[in-house]
C-alpha positions in Angstrom: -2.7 -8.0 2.0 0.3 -5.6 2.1 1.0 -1.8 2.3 0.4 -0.7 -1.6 -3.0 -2.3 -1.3 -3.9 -0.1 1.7 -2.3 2.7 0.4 -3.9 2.6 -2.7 -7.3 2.2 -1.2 -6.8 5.0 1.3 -5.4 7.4 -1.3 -8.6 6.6 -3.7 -11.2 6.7 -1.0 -9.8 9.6 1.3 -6.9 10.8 -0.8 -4.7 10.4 2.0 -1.1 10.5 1.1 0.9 8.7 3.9 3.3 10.6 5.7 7.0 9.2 6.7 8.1 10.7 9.7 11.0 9.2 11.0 14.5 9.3 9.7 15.1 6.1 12.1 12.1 4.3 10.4 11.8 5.4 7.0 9.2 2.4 5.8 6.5 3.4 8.6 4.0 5.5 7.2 1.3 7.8 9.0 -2.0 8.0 7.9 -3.7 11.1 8.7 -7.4 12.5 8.3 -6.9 16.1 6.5 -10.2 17.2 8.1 -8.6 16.8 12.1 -5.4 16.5 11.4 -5.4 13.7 13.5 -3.9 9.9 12.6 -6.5 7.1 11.9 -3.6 4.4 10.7 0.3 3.9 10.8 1.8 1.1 8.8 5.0 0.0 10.2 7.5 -2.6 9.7 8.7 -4.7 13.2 10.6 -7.3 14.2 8.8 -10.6 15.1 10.2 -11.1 18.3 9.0 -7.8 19.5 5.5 -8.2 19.2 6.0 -11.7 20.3 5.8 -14.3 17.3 7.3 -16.9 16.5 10.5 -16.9 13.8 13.3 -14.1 12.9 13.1 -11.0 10.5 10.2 -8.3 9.7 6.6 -8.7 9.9 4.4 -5.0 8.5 1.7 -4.4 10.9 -1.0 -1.3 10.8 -2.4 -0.1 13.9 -5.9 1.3 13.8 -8.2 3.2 16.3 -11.0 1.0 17.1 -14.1 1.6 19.8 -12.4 0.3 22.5 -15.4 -2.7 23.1 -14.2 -3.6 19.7 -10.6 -3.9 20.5 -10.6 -7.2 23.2 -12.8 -9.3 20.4 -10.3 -8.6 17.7 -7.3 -9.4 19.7 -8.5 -12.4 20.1 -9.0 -13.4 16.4 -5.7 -14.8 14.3 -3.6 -11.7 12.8 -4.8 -9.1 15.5 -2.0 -7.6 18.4 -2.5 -5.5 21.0 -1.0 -2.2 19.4 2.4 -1.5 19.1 3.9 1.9 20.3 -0.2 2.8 20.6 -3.0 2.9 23.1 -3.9 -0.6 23.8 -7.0 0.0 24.6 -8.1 2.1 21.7 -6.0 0.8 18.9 -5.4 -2.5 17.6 -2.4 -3.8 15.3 -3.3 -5.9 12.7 -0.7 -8.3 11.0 0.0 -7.5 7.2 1.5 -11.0 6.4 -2.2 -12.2 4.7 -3.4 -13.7 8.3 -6.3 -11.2 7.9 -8.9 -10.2 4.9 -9.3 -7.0 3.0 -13.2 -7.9 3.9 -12.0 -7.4 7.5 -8.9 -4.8 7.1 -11.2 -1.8 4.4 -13.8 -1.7 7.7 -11.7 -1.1 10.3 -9.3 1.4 8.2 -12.8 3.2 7.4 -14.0 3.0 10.8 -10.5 4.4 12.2 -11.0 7.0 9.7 -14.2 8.2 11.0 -13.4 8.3 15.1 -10.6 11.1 14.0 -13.0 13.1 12.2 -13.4 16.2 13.9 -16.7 16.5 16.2 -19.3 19.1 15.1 -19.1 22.4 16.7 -21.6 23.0 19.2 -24.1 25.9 18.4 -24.0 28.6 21.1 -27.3 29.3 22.7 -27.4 32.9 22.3 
């Protein structure tokens, strides 16, 4: 798994177009639901020794917002981080270095996807 797959499957099943931000960090990419404005994903490349693993150079990571139950089981399965630069207790980084399936990584991006969307408005009671 690496960014152009997830691109490519956010772009065809949201038509997101990632966003790049930073001047200082001009591979990490924002993902962004149109609808709320809000991010659902950020794809980001980080040194190993930051996020604690073992061995020198880059590793891409992409944090998503999970329900926050959902967040302690997954950091506890092989390729999932608590989340970098995010809330750790409502987003989850997932290593992009083929530790973890598209069969697991499509759900989650989907399910990020959907906790941004924007709530219905409430009816007034007039």
């Amino acid at each position: 798994m690496n960014r152009d797959v997830i691109l490519n499957y956010v772009f065809d099943t949201y038509g997101t177009e990632p966003e790049y931000l930073w001047e200082s960090s001009p591979e990490s990419a924002v993902l962004r639901n149109m609808m709320s404005g809000k991010w659902y994903a950020t794809i980001m490349s980080v040194k190993r020794q930051i996020l604690g693993l073992d061995g020198e150079g880059f590793v891409d990571v992409m944090n998503v917002k999970c329900d926050p139950i959902l967040v302690g089981s997954l950091r506890m399965k092989n390729g999932f981080l608590p989340a970098y630069h995010m809330n750790k207790d409502k987003w989850v980084s997932i290593l992009l270095d083929g530790s973890v399936s598209e069969e697991e990584i499509f759900p989650l991006i989907d399910e990020s996807y959907n906790i941004v969307m924007p709530k219905a408005k409430k009816r007034s009671k007039t």
